[in-house]
N, C-alpha and C positions, 0 to 999 in steps of 0.2 A: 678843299672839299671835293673838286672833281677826281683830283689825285685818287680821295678815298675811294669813290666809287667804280674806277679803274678796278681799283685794286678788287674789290669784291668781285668786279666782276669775272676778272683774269683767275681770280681764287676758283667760283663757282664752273668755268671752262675747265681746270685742270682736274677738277676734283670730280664730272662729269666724263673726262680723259680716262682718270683712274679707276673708277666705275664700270665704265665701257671695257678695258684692259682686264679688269676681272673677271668681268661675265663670260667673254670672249675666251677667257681660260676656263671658266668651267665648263662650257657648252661643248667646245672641243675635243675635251678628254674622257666624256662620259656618253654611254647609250640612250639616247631620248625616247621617253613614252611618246611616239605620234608626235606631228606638228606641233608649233609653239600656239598654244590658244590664245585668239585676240578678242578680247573686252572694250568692248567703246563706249565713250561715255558722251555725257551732254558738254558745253560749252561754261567754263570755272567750275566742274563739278566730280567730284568724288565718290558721288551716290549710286550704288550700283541697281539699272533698271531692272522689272521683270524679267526682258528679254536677256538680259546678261547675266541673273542669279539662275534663271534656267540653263547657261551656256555653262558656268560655273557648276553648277548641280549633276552633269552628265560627266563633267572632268572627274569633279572630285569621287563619283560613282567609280569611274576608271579608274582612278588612283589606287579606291581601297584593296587592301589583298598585294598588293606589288609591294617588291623589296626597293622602298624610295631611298636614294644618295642625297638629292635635293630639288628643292624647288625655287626653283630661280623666277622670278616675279620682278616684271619693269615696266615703270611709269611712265609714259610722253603725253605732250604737250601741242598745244599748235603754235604757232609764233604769234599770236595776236596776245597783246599784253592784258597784264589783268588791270581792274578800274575798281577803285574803292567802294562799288559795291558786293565786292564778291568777297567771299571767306578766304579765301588767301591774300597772301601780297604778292607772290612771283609765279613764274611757271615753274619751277622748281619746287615750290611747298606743294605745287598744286599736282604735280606728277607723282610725289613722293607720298601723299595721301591717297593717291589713286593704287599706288600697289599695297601700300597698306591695308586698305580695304579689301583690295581681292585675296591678300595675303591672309587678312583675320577671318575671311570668309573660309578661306577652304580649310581653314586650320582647324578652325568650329566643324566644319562639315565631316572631315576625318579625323579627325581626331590625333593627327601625326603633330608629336611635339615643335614648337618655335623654330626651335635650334634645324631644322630643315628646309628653316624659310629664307632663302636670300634676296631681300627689296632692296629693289634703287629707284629712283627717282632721277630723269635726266632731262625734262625741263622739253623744251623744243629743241634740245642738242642733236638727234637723230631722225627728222623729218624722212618719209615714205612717199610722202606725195606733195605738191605742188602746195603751197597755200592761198593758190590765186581762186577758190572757188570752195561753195560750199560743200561740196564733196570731198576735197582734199583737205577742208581743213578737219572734218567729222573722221575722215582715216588717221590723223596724226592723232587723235584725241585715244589714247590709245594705254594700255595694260596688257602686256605680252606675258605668256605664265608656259615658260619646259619645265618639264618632269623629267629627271633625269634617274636611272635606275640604277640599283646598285649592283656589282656586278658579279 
């Protein structure tokens, strides 16, 4: 039984690995609309607030009209684990829902087909700030969105 859980979890690190290795090729090779835009969210949650569909609303304003390559959309996490009252089971489903959301948002907002959207989900794998305080842990809490332009 522990063996199992090893394993999944050595599974969910690589596959976080390989993730990271992609992004990192697309970001590199392509011209970026402006900063990466950061979405923050509450503590197990998904739910995108007013202050953050307005943050969203002013991207996807910038978006319209440009010749978009892709949009590169990533989920994190804080490392506090989740507790069986919240709608996920890991930091992983829970990061991966976080860019999905910002993802179906701005895809409804413009109108740019799927196939431009590229989400991941990487759990607390890439921490920014400390998680010793309530500040650092609301900055991991986090949905990072480049616009990448086509050239």
């Amino acid at each position: 039984m522990k063996t199992h859980t090893h394993l999944r979890a050595c599974r969910t690190v690589l596959l976080s690995l390989l993730l990271l290795l992609f992004s990192c090729a697309i970001c590199s090779a392509q011209k970026q609309l402006g900063e990466a835009t950061l979405v923050h969210f509450e503590t197990a949650s998904a739910e995108l607030s007013g202050k953050q569909i307005a943050k969203l609303e002013k991207l996807a304003a910038a978006i319209k009209g440009q010749a978009i390559e892709r949009i590169l959309v990533e989920g994190y996490c804080d490392r506090r684990r989740i507790v069986n009252d919240y709608a996920y089971d890991t930091n992983q489903q829970l990061s991966q829902a976080r860019a999905y959301n910002v993802s179906i948002f701005l895809q409804n907002r413009t109108g740019l087909p799927a196939n431009l959207f590229s989400r991941f989900g990487y759990g607390a794998s890439k921490m920014v700030a400390a998680n010793d305080s309530p500040a650092g842990l609301a900055v991991n809490r986090r949905v990072e969105v480049r616009v990448f332009l086509a050239d």
